[in-house]
C-alpha positions as YAML, in Angstrom:
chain: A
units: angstrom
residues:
- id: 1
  name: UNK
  ca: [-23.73, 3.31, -18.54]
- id: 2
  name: UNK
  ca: [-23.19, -0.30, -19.91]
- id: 3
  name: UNK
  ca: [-20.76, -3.00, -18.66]
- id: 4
  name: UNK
  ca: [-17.98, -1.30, -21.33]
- id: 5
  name: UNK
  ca: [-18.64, 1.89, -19.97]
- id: 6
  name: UNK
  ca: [-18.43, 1.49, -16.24]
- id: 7
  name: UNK
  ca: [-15.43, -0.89, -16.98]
- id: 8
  name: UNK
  ca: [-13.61, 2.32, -18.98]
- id: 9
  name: UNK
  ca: [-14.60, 4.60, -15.25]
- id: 10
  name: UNK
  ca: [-13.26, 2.05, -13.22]
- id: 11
  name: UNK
  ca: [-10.04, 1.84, -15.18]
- id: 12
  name: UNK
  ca: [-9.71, 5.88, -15.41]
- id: 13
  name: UNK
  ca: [-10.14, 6.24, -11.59]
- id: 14
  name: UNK
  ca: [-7.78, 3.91, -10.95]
- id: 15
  name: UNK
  ca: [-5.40, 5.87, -12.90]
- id: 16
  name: UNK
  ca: [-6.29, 8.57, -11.01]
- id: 17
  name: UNK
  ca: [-6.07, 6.96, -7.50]
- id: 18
  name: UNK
  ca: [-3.12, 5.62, -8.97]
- id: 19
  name: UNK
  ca: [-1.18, 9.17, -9.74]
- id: 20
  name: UNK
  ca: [-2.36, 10.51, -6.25]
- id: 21
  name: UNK
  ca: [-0.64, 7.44, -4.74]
- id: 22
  name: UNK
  ca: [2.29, 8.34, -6.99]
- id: 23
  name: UNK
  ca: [2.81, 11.68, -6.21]
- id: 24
  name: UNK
  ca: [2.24, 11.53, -2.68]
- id: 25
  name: UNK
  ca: [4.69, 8.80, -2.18]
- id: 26
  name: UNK
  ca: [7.24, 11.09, -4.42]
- id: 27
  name: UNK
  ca: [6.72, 13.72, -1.88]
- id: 28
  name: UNK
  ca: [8.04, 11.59, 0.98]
- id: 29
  name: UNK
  ca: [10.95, 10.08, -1.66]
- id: 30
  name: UNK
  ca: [9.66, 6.82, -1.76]
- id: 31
  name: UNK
  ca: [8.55, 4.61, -4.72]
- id: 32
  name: UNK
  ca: [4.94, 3.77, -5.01]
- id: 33
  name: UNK
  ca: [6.13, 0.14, -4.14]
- id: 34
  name: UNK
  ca: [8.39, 0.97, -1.39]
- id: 35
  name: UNK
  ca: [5.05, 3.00, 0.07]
- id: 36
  name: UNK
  ca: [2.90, 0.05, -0.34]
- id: 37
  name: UNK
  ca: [5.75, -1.90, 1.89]
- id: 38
  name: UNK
  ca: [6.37, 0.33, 4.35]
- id: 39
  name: UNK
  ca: [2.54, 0.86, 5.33]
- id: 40
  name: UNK
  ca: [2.35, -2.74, 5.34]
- id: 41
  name: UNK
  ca: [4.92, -3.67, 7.89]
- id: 42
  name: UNK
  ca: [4.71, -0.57, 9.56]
- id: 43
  name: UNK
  ca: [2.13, -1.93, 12.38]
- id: 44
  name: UNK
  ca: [4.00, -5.21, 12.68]
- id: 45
  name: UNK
  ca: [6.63, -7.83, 10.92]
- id: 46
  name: UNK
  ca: [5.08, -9.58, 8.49]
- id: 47
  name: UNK
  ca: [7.28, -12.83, 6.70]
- id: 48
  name: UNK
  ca: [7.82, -12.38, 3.08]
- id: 49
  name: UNK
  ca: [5.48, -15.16, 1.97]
- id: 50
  name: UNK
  ca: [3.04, -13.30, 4.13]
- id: 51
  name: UNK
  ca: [4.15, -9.90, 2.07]
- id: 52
  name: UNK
  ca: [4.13, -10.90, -1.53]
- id: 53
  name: UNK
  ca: [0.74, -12.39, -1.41]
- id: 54
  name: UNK
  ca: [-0.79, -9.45, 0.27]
- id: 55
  name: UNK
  ca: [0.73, -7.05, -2.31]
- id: 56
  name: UNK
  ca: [0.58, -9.52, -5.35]
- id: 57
  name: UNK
  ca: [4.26, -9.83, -6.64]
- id: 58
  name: UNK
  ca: [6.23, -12.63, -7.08]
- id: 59
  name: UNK
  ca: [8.84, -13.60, -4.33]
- id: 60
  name: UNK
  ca: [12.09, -12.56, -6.57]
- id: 61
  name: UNK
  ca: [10.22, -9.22, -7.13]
- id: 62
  name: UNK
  ca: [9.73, -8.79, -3.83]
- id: 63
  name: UNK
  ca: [13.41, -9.79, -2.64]
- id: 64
  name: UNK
  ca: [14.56, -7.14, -5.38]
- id: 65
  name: UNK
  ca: [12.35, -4.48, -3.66]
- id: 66
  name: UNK
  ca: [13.19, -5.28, -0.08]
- id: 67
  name: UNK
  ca: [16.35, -5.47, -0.95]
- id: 68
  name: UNK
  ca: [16.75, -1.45, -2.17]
- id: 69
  name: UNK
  ca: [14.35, -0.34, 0.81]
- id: 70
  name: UNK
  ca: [16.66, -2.54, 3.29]
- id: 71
  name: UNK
  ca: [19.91, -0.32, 1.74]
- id: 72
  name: UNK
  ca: [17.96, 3.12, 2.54]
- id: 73
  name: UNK
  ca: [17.59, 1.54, 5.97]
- id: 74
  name: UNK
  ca: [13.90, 1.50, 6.08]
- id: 75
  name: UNK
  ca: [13.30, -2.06, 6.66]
- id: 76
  name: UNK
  ca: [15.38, -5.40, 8.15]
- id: 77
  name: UNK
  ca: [14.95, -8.61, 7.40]
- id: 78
  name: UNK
  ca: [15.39, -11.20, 10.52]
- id: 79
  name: UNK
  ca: [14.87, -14.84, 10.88]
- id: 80
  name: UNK
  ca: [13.38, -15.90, 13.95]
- id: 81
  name: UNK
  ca: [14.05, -19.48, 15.36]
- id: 82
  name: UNK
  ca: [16.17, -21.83, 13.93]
- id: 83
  name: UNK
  ca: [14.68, -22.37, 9.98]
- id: 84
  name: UNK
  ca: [16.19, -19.63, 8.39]
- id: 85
  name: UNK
  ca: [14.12, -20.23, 5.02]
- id: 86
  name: UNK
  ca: [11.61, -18.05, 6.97]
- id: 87
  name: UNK
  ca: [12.27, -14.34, 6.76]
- id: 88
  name: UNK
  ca: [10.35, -11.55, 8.33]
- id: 89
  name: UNK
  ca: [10.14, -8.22, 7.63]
- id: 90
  name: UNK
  ca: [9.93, -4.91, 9.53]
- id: 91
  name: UNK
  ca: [10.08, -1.44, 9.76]
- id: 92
  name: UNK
  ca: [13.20, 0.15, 11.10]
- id: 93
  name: UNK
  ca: [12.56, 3.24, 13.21]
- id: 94
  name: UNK
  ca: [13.31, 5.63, 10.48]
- id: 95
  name: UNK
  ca: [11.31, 3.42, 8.59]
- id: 96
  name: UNK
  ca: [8.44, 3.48, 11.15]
- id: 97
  name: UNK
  ca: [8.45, 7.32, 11.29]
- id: 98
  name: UNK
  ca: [8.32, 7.46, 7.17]
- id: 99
  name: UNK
  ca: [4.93, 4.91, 7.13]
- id: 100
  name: UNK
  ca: [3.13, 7.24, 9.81]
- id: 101
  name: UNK
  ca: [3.92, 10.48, 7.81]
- id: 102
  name: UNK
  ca: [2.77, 8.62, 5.03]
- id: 103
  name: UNK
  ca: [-0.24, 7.22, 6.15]
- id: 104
  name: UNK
  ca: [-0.97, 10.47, 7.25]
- id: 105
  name: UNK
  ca: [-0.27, 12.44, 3.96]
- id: 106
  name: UNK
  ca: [-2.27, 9.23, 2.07]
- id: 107
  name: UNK
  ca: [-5.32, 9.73, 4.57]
- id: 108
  name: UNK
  ca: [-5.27, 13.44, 3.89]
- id: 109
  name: UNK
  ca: [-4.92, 13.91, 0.12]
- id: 110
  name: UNK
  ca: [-6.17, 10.65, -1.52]
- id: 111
  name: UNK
  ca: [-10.10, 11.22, -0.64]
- id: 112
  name: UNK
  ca: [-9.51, 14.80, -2.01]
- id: 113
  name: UNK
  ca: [-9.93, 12.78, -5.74]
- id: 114
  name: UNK
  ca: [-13.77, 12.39, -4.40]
- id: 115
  name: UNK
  ca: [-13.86, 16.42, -3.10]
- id: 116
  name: UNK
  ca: [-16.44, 17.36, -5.95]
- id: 117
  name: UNK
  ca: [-18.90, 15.04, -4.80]
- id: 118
  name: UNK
  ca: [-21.99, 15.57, -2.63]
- id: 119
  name: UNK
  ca: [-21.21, 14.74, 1.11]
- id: 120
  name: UNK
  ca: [-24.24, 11.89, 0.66]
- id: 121
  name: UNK
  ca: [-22.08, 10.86, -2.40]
- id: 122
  name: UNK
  ca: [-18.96, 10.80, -0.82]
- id: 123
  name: UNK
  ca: [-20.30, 8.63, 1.98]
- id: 124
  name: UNK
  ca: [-21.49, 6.27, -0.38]
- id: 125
  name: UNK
  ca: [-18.13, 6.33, -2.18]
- id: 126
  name: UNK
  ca: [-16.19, 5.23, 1.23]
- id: 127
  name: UNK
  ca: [-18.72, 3.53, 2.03]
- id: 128
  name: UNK
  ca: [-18.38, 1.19, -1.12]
- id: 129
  name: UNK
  ca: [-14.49, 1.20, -1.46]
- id: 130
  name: UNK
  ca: [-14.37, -0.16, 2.08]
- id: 131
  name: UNK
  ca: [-16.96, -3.39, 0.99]
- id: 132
  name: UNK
  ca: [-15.27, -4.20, -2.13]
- id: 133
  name: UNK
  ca: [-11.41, -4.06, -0.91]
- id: 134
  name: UNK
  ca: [-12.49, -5.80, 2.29]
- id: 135
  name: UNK
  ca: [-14.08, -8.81, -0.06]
- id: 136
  name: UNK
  ca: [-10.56, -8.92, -2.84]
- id: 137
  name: UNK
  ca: [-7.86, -7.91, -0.85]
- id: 138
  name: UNK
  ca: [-5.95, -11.33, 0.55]
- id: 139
  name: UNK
  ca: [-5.10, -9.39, 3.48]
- id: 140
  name: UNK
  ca: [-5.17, -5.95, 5.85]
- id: 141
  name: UNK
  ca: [-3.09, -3.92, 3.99]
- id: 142
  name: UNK
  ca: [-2.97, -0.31, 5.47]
- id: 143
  name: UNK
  ca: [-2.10, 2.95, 3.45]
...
């Protein structure tokens, strides 16, 4: 397969990754954005400079999703200390308890998109996902 070729299978499986992810976070009501920001303050606050780097969206955007997840009560904002320019983010307990049955769901049906694979292939497959997020992700990001 040339350079075109395995560009075209890297785009298709992210579609399909990418439609997994969709209808798994459908299942538990969420957006596939609101998913992505629940798993990732799920584990701990993170500060919204902190946030929109790690899942690469502009601060306003971010604001604008925090803002509809904070009015299903999933997630508060707080400012430690005294500078109030610095906001953190965190999981409210429902919140919390939506991430985990998420994370769950995610860990359970995403890696079915590699089921038709030899176990040797599939190995190879997680093996590989794992190296190349670790090196272009900014950040632990979990889901």
């Amino acid at each position: 397969m040339d350079g075109h070729g395995f560009g075209n299978a890297l785009v298709a499986l992210s579609i399909v990754i990418q439609r997994r992810f969709v209808q798994i976070c459908g299942d538990h009501d969420l957006t596939p954005a609101q998913g992505q920001l629940l798993c990732t303050v799920k584990d701990r606050p993170r500060r919204m400079a902190e946030l929109a780097a790690a899942l690469g969206m502009a601060k306003n955007a971010l604001s604008q999703l925090v803002d509809r997840t904070e009015r299903r009560g999933l997630v508060q904002r707080e400012s430690p200390g005294s500078d109030r320019r610095v906001i953190t983010l965190y999981a409210t307990a429902e919140g919390k308890l939506i991430a985990d049955a998420l994370y769950a769901d995610i860990a359970e049906r995403l890696p079915d998109i590699a089921s038709s694979l030899s176990p040797d292939d599939q190995q190879a497959f997680r093996r590989l996902a794992t190296a190349i997020v670790a090196e272009r992700l900014p950040g632990p990001l979990t889901c």
